[in-house]
C-alpha positions in Angstrom: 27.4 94.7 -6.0 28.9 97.1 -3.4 27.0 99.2 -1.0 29.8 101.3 1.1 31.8 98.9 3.3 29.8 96.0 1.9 30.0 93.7 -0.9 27.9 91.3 -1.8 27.3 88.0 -4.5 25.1 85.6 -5.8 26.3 82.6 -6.4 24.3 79.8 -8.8 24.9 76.3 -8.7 27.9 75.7 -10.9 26.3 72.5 -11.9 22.9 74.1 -11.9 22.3 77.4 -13.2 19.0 77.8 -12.2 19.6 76.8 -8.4 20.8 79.3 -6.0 23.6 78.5 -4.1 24.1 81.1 -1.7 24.5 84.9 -1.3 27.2 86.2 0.5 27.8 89.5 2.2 31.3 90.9 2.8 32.9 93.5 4.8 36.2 94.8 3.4 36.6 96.9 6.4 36.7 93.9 8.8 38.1 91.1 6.4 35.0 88.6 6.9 32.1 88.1 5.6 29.2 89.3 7.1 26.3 86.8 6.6 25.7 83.8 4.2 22.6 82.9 3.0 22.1 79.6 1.8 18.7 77.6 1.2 18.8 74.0 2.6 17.3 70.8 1.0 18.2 67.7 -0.4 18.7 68.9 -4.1 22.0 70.0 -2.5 23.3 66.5 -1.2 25.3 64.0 -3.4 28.6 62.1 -3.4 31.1 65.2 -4.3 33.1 64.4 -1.2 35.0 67.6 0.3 37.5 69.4 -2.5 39.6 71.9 -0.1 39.8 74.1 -3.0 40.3 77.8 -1.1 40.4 80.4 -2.9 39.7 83.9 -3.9 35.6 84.5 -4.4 35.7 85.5 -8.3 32.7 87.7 -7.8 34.0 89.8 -5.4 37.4 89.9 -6.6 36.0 91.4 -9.8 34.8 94.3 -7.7 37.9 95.1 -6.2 37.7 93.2 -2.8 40.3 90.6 -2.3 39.3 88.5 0.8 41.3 87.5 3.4 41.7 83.7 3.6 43.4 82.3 6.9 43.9 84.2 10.1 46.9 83.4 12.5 44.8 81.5 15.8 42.0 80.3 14.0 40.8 77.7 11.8 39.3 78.3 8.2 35.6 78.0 9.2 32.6 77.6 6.7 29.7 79.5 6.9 28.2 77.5 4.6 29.3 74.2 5.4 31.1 71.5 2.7 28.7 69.1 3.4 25.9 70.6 2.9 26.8 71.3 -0.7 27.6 67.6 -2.5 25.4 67.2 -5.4 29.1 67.7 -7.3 32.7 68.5 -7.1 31.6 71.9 -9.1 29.3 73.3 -6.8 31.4 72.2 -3.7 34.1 74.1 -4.6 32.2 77.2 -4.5 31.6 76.7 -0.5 35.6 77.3 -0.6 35.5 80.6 -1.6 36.9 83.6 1.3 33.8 85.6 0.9 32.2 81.9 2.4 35.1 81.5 5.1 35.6 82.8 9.1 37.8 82.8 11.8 37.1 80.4 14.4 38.4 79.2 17.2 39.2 75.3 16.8 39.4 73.7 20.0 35.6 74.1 21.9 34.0 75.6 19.1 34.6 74.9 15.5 35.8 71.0 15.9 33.7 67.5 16.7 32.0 68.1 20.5 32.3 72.2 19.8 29.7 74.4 20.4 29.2 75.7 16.9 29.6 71.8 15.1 26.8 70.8 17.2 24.9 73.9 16.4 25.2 72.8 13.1 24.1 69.3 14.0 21.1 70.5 15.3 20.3 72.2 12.1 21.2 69.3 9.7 18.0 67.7 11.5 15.9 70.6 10.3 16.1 69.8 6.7 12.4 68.7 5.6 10.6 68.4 2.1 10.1 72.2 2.0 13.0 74.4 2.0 15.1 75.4 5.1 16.2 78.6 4.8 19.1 79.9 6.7 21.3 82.7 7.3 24.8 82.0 8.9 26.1 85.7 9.9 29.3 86.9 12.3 28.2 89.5 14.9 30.9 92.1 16.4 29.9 93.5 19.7 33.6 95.1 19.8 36.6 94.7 17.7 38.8 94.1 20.0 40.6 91.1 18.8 42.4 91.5 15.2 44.7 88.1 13.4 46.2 88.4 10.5 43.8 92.0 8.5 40.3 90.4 9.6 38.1 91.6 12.9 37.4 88.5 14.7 33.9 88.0 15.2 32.5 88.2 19.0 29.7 85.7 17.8 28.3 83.5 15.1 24.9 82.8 14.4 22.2 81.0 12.2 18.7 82.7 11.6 16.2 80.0 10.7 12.9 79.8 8.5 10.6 77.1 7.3 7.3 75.6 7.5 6.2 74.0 10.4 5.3 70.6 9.0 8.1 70.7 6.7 6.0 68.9 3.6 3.6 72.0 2.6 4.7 72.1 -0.8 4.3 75.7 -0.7 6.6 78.6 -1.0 7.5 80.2 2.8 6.3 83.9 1.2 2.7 82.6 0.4 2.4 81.0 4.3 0.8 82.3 6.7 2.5 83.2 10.3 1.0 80.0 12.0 2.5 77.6 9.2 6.2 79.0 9.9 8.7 78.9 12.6 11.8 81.3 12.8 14.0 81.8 15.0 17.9 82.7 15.7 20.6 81.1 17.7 23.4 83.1 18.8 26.9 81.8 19.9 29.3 83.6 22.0 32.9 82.9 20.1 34.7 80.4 22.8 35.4 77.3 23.1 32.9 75.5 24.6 33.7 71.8 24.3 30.6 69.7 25.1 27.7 73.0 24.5 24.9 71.4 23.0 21.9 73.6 21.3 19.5 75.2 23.7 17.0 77.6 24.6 19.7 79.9 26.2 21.4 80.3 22.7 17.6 81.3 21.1 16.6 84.5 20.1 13.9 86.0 18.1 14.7 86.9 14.8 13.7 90.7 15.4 16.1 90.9 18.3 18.8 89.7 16.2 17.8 92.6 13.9 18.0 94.9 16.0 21.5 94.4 17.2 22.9 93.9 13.6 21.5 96.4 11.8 20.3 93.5 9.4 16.6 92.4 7.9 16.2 89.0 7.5 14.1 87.2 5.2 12.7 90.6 3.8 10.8 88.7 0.8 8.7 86.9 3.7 6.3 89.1 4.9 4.6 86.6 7.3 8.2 85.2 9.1 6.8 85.3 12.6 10.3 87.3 13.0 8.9 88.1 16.8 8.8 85.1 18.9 10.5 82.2 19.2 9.1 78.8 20.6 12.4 76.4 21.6 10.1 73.6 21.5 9.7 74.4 17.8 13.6 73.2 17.1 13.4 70.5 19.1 14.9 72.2 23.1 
């Protein structure tokens, strides 16, 4: 689907029809994708290992948009990260599509000790019986810097949602506002070797909103998308 500047996919489980894998959003314009959308749980994990198999996002290629795949600075970095998709070779190779790959710094940021892999650290700890959902998104408060066709993104992010307890056994869109928590963490794109997660880098989800134009989580009409508690995610 396209929607001006935007394109957009739904990707399945290849080994899984029924299971979503992620939805992607992709801006042409910019050469990067937007946001990623990707629900979090253990149906996900295996032993697939990592396959490295870049390439073109079939979906979006279909609809005219060929996406740019490596950008002279930076390192090839997953929104949807490889190892949170191993229940097989199939469905890992789908997290190697462009439309699921940024530019980002390597050094400080997107490597072990970097500000963005301990982000992601901190959210491999939020997996719980219910679902995790998250969004992983690039933010541009100016396009200044360009590499290669693509807009380098001034900041990453990763909007969060889930139940509280983490073992409801309920859908988050029948839950009511005091069984969620939901909040955003925004990243200013520099190395930061060392940065752990904290309450600095927390926003509420409505902020977030506000500055990129973007609803999150529309289908949940209780995400308590207003506050944010740090002691909720562990800071």
């Amino acid at each position: 689907m396209k929607a001006g500047d935007y394109y957009y996919a739904y990707h399945m489980r290849a080994d899984a029809g029924t299971i979503r894998n992620f939805t992607v959003c992709y801006s042409k314009e910019r050469g990067c994708p937007v946001w990623v959308a990707a629900p979090m749980h253990n149906c996900y994990k295996g032993s697939s290992g990592r396959n490295e198999s870049y390439k073109q996002d079939p979906a979006l290629e279909a609809l005219g948009c060929t996406q740019i795949g490596k950008r002279s600075g930076y390192t090839r970095g997953h929104l949807l990260g490889s190892s949170d998709r191993t229940v097989s070779a199939a469905t890992n190779k789908q997290v190697f599509y462009y439309s699921n790959i940024g530019p980002q710094l390597s050094d400080g940021f997107n490597t072990g000790g970097g500000a963005w892999n301990n982000l992601e650290s901190l959210v491999d700890g939020q997996w719980c019986a219910d679902t995790l959902y998250q969004v992983i998104g690039c933010h541009w408060a100016n396009d200044e810097k360009v590499s290669s066709g693509t807009v380098i993104p001034t900041h990453y992010y990763k909007v969060l949602l889930r139940t509280k307890t983490g073992r409801t056994g309920k859908a988050v869109a029948d839950c009511r506002a005091d069984e969620l928590k939901c909040a955003a963490f925004l990243l200013e794109h520099k190395a930061q070797p060392g940065l752990k997660p904290n309450a600095s880098m927390l926003i509420a989800v409505s902020e977030l909103e506000r500055m990129t134009g973007i609803t999150y989580f529309p289908n949940v009409p209780n995400a308590p998308k207003n506050t944010c508690d740090p002691s909720d995610w562990g800071l």
